[in-house]
N, C-alpha and C positions, 0 to 999 in steps of 0.2 A: 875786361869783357863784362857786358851788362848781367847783372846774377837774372835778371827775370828770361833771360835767354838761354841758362844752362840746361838741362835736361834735366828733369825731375829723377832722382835716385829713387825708385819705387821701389827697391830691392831693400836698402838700408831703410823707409818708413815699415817697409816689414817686417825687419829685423828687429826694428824697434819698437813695437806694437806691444804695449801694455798688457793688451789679452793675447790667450794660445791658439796660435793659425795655424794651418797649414792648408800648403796650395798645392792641388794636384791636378795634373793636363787629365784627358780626356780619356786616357789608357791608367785611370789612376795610378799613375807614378807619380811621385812625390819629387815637385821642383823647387820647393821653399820651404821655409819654416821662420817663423817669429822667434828670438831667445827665449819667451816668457814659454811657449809650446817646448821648445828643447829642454828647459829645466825642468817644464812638468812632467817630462815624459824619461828624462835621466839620460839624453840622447845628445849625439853628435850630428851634426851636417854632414859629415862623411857617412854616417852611419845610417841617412834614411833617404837623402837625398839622390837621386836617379833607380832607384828601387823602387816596386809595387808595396802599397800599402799593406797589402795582406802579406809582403815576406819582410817588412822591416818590421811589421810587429807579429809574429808568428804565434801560435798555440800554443800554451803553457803546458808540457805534456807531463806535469804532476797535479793537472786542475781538467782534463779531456773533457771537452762539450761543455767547456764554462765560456771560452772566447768565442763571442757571436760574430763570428767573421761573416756566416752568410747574413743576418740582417743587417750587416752594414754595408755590405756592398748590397744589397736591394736599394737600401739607401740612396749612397751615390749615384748608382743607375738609373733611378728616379728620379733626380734631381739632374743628370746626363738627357734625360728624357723629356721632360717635361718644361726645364728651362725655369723650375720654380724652386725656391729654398724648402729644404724637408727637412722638419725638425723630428731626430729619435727619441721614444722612451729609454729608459735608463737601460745601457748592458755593460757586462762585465768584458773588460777588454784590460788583459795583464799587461805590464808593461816588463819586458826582457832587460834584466840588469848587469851594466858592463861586465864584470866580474863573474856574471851568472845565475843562472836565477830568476826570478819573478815577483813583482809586487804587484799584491791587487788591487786593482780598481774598476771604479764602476765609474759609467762617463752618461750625459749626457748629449751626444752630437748633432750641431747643428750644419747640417750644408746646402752651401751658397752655391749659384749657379756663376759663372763670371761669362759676358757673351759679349762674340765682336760687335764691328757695326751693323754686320749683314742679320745679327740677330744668329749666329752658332756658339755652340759652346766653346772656349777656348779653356776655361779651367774651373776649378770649384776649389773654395774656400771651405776648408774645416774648422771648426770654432768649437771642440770639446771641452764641457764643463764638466771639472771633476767634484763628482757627487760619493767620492766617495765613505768617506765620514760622515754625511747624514744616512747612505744604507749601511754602513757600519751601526750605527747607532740602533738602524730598522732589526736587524738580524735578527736579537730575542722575541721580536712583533713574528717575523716571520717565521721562525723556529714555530712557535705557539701555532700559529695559521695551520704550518706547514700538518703539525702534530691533528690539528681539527681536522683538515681535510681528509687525512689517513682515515681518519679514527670515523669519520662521518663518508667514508666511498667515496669522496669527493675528486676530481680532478680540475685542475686549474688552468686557464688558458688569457691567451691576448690577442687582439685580434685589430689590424690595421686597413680598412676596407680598400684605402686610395691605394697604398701599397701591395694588398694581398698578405702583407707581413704578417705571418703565426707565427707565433710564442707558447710554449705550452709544457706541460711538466711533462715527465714519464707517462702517466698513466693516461695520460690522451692518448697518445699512440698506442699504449696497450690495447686500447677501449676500442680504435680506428684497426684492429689488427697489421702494425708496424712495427719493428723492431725500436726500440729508441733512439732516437734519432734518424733514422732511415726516411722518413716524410718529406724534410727538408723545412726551407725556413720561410716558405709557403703555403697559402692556405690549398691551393688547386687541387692538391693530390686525395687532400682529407674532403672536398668537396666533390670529390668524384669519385668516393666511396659512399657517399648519401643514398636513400630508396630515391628513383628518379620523381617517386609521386609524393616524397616531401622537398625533395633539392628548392622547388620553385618557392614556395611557402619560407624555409630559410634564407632563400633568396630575398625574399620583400620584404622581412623582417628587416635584416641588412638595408635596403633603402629605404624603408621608411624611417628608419632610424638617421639613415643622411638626411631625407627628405626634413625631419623635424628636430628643430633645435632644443626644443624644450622637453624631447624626451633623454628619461635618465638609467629608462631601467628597461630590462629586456626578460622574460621566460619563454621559453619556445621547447617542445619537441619535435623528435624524429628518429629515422632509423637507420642503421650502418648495416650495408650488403659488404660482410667479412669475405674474402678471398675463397672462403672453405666454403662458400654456397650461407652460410647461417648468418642470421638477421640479430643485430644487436640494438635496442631500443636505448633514445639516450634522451634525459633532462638538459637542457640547457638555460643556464640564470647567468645575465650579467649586468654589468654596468657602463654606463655611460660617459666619454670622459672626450673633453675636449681641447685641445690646446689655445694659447691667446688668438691663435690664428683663424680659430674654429676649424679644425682639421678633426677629428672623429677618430678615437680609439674606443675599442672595446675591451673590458676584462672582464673575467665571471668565473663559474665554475659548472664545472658536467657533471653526470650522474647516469651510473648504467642501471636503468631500470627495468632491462630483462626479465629478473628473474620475478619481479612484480606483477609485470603483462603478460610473462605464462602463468603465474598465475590466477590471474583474472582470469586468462581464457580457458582455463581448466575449472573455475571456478563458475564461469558463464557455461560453459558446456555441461556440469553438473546438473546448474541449474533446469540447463533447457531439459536435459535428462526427467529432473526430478517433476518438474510442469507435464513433460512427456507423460508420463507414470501417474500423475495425478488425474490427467486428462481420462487416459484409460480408466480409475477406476471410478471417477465420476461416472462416466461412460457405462461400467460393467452395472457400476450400485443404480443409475437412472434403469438401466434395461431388468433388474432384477426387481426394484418397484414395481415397474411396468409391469413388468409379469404377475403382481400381488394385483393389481388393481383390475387387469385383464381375469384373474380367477374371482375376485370378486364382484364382479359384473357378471361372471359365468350364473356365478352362485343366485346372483341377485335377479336373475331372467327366472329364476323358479319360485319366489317368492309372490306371494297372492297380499298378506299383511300389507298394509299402507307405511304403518310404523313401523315395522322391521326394515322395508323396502326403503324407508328415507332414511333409515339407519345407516343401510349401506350405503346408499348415496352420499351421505356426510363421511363417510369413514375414505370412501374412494377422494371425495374432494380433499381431503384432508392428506391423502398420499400424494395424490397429483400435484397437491401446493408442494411437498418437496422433491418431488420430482422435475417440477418446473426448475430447482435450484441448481441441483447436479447437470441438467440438459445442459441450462446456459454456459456452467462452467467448462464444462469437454468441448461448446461450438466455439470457447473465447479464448485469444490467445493466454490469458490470464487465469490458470487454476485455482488460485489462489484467494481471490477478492469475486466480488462480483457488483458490477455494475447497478446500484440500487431504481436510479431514475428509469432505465430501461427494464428493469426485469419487474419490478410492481406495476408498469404499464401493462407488462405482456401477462403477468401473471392476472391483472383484474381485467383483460379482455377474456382470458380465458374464461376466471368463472362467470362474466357476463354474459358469454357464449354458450355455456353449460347450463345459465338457468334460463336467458334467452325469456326476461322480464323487464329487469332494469337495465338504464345503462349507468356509466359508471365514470366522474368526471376524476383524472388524475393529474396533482399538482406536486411533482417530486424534484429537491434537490440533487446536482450532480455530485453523487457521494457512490463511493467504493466502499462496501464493506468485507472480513472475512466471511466464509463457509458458516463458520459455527455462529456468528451472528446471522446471516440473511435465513438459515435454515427456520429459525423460530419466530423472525420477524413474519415470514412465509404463512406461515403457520399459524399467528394470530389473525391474519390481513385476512387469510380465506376462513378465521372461524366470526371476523366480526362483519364481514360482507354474503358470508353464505344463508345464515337465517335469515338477519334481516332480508333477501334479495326476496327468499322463495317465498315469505311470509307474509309481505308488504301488501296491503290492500290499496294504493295509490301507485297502480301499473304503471310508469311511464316517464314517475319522479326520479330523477339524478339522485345516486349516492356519490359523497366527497369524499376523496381520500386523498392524505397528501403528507407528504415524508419531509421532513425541514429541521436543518440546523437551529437551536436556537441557544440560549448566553451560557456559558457553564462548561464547555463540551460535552452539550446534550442534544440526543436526538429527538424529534418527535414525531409518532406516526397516529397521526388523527383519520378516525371516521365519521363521517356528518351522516344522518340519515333524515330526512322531512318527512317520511314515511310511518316513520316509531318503529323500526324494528325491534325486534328482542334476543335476547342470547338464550338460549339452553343453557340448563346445569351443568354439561357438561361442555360445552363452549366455554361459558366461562372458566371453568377449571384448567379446561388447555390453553386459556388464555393468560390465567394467574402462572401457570404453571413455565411456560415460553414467556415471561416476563421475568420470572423469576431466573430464568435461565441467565439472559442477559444482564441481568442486577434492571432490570424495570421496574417501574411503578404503574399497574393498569388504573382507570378512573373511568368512568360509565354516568353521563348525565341522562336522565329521563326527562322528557317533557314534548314540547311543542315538534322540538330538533331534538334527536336519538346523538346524542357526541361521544364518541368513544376514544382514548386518548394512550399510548403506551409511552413513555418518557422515560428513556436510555440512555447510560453514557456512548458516546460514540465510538470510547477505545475500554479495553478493560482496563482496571486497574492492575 
């Protein structure tokens, strides 16, 4: 008989296959095996063949929840499914010894889809590489991790997007409120405990990470609606990892950050509190001024003296510049600072209004200052623009004023007068004086142009 006519023995090149196979139909039952897979595995042909995968190699029940029997049938099923080879991350899958017993190993499995002509599945090939001597070798790496993660709150996970496949230590499930192991050896369940109004945002994280090869790394939050009604807020950091195939795992580690964002929010809720309370007694201290400036105006409708009379009038100017300070801080969400370019606008419309001579050109940076600075800067603005205004013999001439950043972290608040104004002895002294306050330097040129200059650090030391 011609040899190129005999029938191809495809059972014995199986047999004899260098690497370890095994072939299983579509009901994964196991109808083949290679010798090299039976010696790896310490097994007989009787022993696995017409049995299901999952009972010829059963749970090691001195190692519970170490054999990952559901990621491997995801596995298979995928590969049932899809008609494509699926390669698995490393699990540990004991092998049961004739005599008794168990040795462990960790495998590597890869499976193959095997399809008729019509294009169905007819069987898949297993080709498990035993890895387990190099994660022997890992162990003390992993010991150490495992000790870091403890010791840093951390939780560890794996994450297989095409499969849905999660991997994940104890304290995930703790974190997701599950029992350990109770989840399953999918991600669905842990994803349909997410807040519905982060799910979609971890959703696009997940594809954009398919979507882009070049990315390696992942940080994402969100929050877990627990069973018992209560919201657990959770860090997520991982990494990027991809097989030769370019197929997409993820690993990383979680982080319950609960007890941080309560307190932030006890933290923020103080706050508003405390702005609350500031706001009021800006509030009480503007209307208690007021009421000094309303009796001295009372006072000042009975005086006949011209110099006494201006006396008042400076002394009320002189209230109402910190009056102006307190107002704006109670109308502004912010008790604390106060808007510098807006409030020396308002405050020099004011006293341009009140002497209702000059007007008054303003050039100010956008700067925030605290309370105890704008109260004094206030305070010299209306002692170096109030003489000069009323004093001025050239009705009609612009005074300059203008607030600016310059090298140093120094402020500087210049007044320009074309006028020649002049200061009172006591001007000047509440001027040295609220200069002093701030750690300033005052300086006064006399001449053609009246320059008046305050130069301040912008923060205290």
């Amino acid at each position: 008989m011609n040899e190129l006519a005999r029938p191809t023995d495809f059972a014995a090149i199986l047999m004899g296959m260098p690497q370890p196979y095994l072939v299983l139909d579509t009901d994964l039952v196991i109808v083949g095996a290679s010798d090299a897979y039976l010696s790896l595995t310490e097994r007989t042909r009787d022993d696995i063949v017409g049995r299901s995968i999952l009972e010829a190699f059963p749970e090691n029940p001195d190692a519970a929840g170490t054999v990952e029997q559901g990621p491997l049938e995801i596995s298979l099923r995928h590969a049932l499914a899809t008609g494509k080879p699926h390669e698995m991350a490393v699990i540990q899958y004991d092998i049961p010894q004739p005599g008794g017993g168990f040795t462990q190993k960790f495998w590597t499995p890869i499976h193959t889809p095997v399809a008729r002509q019509d294009g169905t599945i007819r069987y898949i090939i297993q080709n498990p590489m035993d890895v387990t001597e190099s994660v022997v070798k890992r162990r003390e790496a992993d010991a150490r991790l495992r000790v870091a993660l403890h010791a840093a709150d951390l939780a560890s996970w794996e994450y297989e997007p095409e499969t849905d496949m999660w991997r994940r230590s104890h304290a995930v499930d703790v974190m997701f409120g599950f029992y350990p192991g109770e989840g399953g050896p999918v991600a669905k369940p842990y994803f349909a405990r997410m807040h519905p109004d982060d799910l979609g945002r971890v959703q696009q994280v997940v594809a954009s990470v398919l979507d882009s090869p070049d990315q390696t790394a992942m940080n994402f939050d969100y929050r877990i609606m627990l069973p018992d009604g209560k919201v657990r807020h959770i860090n997520s950091r991982g990494e990027v990892l991809r097989t030769s195939s370019g197929k997409v795992r993820m690993i990383g580690v979680m982080m319950d950050m609960t007890a941080e964002r309560d307190r932030e929010a006890e933290l923020s809720m103080a706050l508003k509190a405390q702005e609350q309370l500031l706001s009021e007694v800006n509030h009480r201290v503007k209307n208690s001024l007021q009421l000094v400036v309303s009796t001295l105006r009372l006072q000042a409708r009975r005086l006949e003296n011209p110099v006494v009379l201006q006396a008042f009038d400076e002394a009320i100017s002189r209230v109402r510049a910190i009056i102006s300070v307190h107002e704006r801080l109670y109308r502004t969400q912010n008790s604390l600072t106060v808007d510098m370019s807006d409030h020396i606008t308002k405050l020099c419309l004011d006293i341009a209004g009140s002497t209702k001579a000059r007007r008054i050109e303003v050039t100010a940076d956008e700067i925030s200052l605290p309370t105890e600075r704008a109260i004094p800067i206030s305070v010299i603005l209306n002692e170096l623009l109030s003489s000069p205004m009323r004093n001025a013999l050239k009705e009609g001439a612009a005074v300059h004023v203008s607030l600016r950043e310059i090298a140093g972290g120094l402020m500087e608040l210049e007044v320009s007068d074309a006028a020649q104004g002049t200061l009172s002895d006591l001007s000047l002294k509440l001027v040295n004086s609220m200069a002093s306050q701030i750690d300033g330097t005052f300086r006064q040129l006399e001449g053609a142009i009246y320059n008046a200059t305050v130069t301040f650090p912008k923060e205290r030391d």
